[in-house]
Backbone bond lengths (Angstrom), bond angles and torsions (degrees), N, CA, C in turn:
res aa  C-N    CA-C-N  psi(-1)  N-CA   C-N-CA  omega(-1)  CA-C   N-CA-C  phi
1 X - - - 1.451 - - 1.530 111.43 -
2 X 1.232 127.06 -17.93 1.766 128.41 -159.22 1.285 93.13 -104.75
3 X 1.695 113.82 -28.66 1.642 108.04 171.55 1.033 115.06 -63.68
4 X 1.469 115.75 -48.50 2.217 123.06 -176.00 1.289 77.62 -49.22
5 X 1.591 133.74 -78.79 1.287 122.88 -139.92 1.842 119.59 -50.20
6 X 1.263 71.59 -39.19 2.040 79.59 175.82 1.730 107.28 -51.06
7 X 1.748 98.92 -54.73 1.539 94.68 -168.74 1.502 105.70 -69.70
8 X 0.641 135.31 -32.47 1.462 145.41 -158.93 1.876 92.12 -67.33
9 X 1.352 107.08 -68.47 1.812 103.23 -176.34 2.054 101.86 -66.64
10 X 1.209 133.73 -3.58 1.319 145.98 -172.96 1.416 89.48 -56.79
11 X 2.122 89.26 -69.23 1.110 120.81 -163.13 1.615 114.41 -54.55
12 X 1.246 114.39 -30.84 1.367 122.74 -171.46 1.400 110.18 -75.61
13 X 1.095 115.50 -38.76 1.462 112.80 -162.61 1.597 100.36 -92.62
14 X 1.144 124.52 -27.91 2.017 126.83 172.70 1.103 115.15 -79.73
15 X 1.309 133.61 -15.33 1.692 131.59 155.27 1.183 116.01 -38.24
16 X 1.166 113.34 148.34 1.783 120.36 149.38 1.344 117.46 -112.55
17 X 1.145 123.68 -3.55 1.196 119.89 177.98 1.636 126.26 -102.09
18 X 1.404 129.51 67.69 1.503 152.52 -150.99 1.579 88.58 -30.90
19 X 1.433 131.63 -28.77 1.495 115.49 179.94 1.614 112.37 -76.81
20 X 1.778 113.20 -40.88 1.567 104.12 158.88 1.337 134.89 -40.53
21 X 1.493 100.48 -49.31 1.111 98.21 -167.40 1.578 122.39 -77.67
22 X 1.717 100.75 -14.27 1.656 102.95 179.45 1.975 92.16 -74.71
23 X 0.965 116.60 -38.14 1.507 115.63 -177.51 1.770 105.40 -42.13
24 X 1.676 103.36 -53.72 1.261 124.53 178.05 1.884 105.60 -28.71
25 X 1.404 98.36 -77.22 1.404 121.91 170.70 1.366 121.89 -26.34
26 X 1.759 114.88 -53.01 1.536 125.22 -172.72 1.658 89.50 -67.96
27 X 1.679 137.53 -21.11 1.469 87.03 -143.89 2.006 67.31 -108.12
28 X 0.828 126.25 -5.18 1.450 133.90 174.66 1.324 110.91 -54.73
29 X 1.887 111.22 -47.30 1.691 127.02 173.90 1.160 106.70 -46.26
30 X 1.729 95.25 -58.02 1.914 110.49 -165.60 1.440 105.09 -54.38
31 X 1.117 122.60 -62.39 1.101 116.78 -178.29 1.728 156.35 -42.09
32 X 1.741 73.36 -26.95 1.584 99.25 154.00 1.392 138.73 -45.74
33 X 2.069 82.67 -62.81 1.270 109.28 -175.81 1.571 116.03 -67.85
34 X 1.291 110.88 8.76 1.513 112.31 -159.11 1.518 82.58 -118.27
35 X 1.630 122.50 -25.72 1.701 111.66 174.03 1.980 103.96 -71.50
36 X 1.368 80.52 -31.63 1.640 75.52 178.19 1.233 133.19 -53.70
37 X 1.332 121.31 -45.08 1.322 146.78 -175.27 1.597 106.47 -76.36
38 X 1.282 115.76 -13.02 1.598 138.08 176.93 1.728 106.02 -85.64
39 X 1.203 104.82 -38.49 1.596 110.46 -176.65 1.633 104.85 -94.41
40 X 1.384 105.64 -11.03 1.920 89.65 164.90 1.674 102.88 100.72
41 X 1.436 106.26 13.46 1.642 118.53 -156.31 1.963 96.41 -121.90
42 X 1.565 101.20 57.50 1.674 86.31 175.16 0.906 113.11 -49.36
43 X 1.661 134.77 -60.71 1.467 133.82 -140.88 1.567 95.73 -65.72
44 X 1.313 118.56 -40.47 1.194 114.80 167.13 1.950 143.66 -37.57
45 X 1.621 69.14 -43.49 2.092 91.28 161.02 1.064 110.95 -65.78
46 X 1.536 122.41 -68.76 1.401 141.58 -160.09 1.835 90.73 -43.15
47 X 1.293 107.17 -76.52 1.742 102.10 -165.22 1.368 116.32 -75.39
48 X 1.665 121.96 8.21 1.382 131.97 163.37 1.876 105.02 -77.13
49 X 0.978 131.34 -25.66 1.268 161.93 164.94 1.257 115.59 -57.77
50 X 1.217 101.21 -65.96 1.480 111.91 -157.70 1.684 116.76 -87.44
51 X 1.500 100.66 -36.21 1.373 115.84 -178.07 1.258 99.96 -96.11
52 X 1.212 150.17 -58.77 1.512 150.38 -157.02 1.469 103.63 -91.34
53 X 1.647 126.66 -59.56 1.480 105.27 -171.18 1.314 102.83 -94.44
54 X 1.435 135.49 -15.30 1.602 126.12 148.65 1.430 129.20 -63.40
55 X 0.917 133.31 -74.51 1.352 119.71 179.81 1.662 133.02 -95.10
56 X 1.455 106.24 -2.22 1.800 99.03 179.76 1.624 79.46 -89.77
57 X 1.408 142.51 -33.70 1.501 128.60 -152.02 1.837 96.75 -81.16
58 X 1.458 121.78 -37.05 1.281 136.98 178.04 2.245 89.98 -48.16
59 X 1.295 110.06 -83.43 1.228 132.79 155.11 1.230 97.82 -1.80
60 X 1.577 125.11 -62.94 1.582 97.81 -145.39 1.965 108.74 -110.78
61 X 1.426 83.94 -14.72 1.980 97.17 163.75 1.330 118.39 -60.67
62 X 1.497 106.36 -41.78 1.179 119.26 170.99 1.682 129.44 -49.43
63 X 1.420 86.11 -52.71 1.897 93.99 173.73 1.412 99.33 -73.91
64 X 1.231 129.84 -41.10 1.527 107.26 -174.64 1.446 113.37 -74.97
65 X 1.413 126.01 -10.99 1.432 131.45 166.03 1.357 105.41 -45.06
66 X 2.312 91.10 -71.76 1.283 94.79 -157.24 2.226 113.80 -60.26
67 X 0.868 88.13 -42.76 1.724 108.19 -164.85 1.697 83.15 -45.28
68 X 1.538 148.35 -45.08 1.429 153.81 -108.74 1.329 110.04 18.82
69 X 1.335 127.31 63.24 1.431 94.05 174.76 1.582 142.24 -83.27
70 X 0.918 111.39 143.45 1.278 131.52 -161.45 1.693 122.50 -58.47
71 X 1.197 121.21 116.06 1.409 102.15 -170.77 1.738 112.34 -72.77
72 X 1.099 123.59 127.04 1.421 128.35 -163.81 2.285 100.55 -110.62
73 X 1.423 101.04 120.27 1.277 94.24 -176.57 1.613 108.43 -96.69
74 X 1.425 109.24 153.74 1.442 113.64 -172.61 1.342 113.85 -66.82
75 X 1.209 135.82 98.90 1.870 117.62 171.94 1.611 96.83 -106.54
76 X 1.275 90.42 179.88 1.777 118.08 -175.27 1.169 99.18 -51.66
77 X 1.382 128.01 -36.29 1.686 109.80 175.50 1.423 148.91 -75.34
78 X 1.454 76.73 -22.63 1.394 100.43 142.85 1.864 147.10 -5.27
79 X 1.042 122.66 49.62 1.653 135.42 -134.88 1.958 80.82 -69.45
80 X 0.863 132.94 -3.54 1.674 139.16 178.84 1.124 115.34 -85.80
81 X 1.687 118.41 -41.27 1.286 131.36 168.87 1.722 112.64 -29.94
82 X 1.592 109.45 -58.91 1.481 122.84 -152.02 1.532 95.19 -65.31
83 X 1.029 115.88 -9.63 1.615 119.75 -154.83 1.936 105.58 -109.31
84 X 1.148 101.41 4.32 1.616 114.69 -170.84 1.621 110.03 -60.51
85 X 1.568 94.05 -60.94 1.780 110.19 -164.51 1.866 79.22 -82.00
86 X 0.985 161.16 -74.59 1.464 129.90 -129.14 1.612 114.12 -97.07
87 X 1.720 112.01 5.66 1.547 132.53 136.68 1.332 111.70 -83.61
88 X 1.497 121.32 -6.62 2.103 96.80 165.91 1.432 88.53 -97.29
89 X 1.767 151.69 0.34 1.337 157.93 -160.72 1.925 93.43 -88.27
90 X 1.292 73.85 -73.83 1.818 89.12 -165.63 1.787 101.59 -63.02
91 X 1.119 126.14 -33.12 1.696 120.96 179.09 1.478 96.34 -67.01
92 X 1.111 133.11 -41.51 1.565 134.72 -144.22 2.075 90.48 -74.84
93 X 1.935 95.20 -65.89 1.548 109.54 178.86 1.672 114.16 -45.78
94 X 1.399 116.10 -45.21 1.568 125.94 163.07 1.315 109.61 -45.76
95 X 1.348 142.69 -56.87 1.056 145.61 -176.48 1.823 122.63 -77.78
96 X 1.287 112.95 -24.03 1.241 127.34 151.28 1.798 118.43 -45.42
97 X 1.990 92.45 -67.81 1.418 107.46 171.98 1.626 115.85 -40.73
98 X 1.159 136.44 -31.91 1.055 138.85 -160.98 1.396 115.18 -107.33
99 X 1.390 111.91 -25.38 1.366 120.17 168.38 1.515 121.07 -75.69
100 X 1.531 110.12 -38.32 1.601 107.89 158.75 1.415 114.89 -61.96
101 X 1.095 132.53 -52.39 1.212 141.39 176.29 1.486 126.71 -35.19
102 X 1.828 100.28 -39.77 1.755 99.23 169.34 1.294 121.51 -98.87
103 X 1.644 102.63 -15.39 1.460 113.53 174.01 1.983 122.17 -76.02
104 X 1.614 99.82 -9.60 1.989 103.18 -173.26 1.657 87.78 -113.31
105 X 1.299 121.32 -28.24 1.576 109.34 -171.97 1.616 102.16 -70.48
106 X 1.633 99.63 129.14 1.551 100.10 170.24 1.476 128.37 -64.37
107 X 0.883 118.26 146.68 1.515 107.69 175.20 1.457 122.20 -74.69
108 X 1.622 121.06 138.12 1.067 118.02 178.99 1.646 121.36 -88.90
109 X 1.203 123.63 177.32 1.645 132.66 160.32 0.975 102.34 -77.25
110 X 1.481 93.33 -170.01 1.791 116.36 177.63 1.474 96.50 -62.80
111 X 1.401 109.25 150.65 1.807 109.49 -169.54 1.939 71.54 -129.32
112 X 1.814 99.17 144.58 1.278 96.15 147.43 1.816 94.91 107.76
113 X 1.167 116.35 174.44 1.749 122.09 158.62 1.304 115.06 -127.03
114 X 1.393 127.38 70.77 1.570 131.25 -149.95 1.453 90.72 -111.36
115 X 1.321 124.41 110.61 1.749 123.11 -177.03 1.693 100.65 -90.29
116 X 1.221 102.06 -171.95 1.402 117.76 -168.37 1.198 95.22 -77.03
117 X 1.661 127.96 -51.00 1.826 123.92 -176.17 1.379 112.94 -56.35
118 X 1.435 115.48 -0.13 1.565 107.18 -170.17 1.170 92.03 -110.54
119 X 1.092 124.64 -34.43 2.065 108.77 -164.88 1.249 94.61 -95.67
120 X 1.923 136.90 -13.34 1.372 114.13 158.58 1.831 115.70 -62.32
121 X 1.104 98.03 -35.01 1.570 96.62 -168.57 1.248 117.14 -96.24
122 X 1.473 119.49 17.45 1.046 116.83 -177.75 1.357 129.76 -61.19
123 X 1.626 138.12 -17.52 1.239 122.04 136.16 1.535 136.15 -18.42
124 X 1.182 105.55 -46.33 1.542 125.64 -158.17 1.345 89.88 -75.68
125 X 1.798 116.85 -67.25 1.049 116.23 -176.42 1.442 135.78 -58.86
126 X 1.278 125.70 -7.39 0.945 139.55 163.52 1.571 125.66 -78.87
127 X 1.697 112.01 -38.25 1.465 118.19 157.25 1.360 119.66 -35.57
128 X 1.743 101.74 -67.49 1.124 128.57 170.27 1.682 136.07 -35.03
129 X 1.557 92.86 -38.11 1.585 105.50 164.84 1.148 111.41 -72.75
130 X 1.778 118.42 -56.81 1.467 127.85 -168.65 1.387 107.90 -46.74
131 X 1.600 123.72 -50.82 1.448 132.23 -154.17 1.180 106.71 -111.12
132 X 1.487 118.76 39.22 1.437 133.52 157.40 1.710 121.69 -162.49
133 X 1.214 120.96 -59.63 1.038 119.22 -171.40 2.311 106.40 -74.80
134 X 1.395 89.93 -20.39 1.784 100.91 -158.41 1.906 89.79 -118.96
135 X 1.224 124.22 9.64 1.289 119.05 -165.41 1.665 124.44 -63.04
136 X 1.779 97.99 -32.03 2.034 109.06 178.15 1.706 94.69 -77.40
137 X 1.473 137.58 -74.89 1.504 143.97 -174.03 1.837 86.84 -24.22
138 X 1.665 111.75 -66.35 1.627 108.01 -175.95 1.409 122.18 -43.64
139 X 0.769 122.69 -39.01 1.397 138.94 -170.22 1.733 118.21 -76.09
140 X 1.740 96.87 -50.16 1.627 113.80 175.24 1.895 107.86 -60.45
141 X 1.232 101.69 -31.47 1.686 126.84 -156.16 1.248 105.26 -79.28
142 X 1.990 103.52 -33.69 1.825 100.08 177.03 1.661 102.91 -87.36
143 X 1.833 102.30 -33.06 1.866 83.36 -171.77 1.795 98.53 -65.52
144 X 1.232 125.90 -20.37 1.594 103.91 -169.20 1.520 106.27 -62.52
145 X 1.609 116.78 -46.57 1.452 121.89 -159.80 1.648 97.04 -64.65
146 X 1.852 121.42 -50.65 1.275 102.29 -154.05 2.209 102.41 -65.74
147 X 1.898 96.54 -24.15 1.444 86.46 179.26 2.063 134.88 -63.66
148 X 1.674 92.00 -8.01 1.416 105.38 -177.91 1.285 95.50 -95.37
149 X 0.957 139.51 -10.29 1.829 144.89 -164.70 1.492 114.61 -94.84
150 X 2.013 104.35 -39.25 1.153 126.71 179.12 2.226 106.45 -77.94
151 X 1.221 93.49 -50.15 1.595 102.94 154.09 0.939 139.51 -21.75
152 X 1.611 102.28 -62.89 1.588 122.71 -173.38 1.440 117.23 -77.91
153 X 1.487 105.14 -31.03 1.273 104.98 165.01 1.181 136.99 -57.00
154 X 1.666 101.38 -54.06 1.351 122.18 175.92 1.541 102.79 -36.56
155 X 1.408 108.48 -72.41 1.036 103.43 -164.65 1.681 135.03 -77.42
156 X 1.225 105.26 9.79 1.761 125.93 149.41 1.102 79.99 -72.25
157 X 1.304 147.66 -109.44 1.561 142.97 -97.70 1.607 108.17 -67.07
158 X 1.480 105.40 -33.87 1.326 122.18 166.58 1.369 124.98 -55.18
159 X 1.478 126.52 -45.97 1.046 144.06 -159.93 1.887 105.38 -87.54
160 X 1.567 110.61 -19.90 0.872 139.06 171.76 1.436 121.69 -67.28
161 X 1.537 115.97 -57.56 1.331 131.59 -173.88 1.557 93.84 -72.86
């Protein structure tokens, strides 16, 4: 599953075509959600699902619908071109960095005192956090989204007229 995920964001980012690559993305989401369900963490799937390959991917087909964008091909004039080989330099060294990094760090144990009643109920407990301990961030978090939502529209409708 961590391999799809790799190919899947591979896939996303070497497209040119903003509808591939959101495709790219959904199976990148899925794939997640399928590590999730591997670690014993449904609720975790369920809104890996629901929120990321349901509605930001709905979200983002959409803007490239509405916007049409245009498939644009690379030529020599391209001022992006020059920048190709010393972004395959720095991705390659980035990816190095990270490979030493998981390969010298020791591995840990169980971190934490997480009993069996907690990771069955972990739905609950998570409500429970959200709608008390996390309740103002919740609250600030929906007026931001519905105000970028109210935004986005606007400014289709505009772009429209």
């Amino acid at each position: 599953m961590a391999a799809l995920s790799v190919a899947g964001a591979v896939l996303m980012v070497t497209r040119t075509n903003p509808v591939h690559s959101a495709l790219s993305l959904v199976l990148t989401f899925a794939s997640v959600a399928a590590l999730y369900v591997l670690l014993r963490a449904p609720l975790l799937a369920v809104l890996q699902v629901a929120v990321y390959a349901g509605a930001i991917m709905v979200l983002f087909v959409f803007v490239v619908m509405l916007l049409a964008a245009e498939r644009r091909s690379q030529t020599a004039t391209d001022p992006l071109i020059a920048l190709r080989w010393p972004a395959y330099v720095f991705g390659a060294a980035f990816l190095g960095a990270i490979c030493y990094a998981v390969w010298t760090t020791p591995a840990l144990g169980p971190v934490g005192n997480l009993t069996e009643d907690v990771v069955t109920r972990h739905a609950q407990v998570v409500g429970e956090e959200l709608f008390t301990t996390y309740l103002l961030p919740f609250e600030v978090t929906s007026i931001l989204l519905l105000a970028a939502m109210l935004g986005a529209i606007v400014l289709a409708k505009r772009r429209l007229e």
